[in-house]
C-alpha positions, 0 to 999 in steps of 0.5 A: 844178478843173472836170469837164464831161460831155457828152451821148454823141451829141456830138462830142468836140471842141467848137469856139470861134468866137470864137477859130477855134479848139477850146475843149475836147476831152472824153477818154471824154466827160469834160473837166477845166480850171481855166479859168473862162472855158471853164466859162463858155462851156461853162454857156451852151452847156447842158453839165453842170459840177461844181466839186470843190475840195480834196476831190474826192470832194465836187463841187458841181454848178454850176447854170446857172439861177443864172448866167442874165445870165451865161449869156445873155451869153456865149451871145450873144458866142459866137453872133454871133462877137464 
């Protein structure tokens, strides 16, 4: 399980080009998926991520530094809409 946090001045939902369609919608600026391919989306678009796996209590925080090629990709798919 994924937890995104996003920044109070932000909207709650945040849109996907690709697909026309919201990619998330944050309930008290937090947003919960599974989706590895949302989490993705979301790293390249510089939103904060934290893994939690069996134990919730303990998340490892998801640095975006680390997914550099990823993150440049998927930026630039959901830039030019392909």
């Amino acid at each position: 399980m994924f937890t995104v946090k996003k920044n109070p001045l932000m909207s709650n939902t945040i849109w996907d080009i690709e697909k026309n369609k919201p990619l998330c919608k944050f309930t008290k600026g937090i947003f919960h998926t599974d989706n590895k391919m949302i989490i993705d989306k979301l790293i390249a678009l510089g939103f904060e991520v934290t893994s939690e796996y069996d134990n919730p209590d303990c998340g490892d925080k998801i640095d975006a530094s680390t997914n550099k090629k990823q993150k440049s990709a998927v930026s630039k798919s959901i830039r030019s809409g392909k």
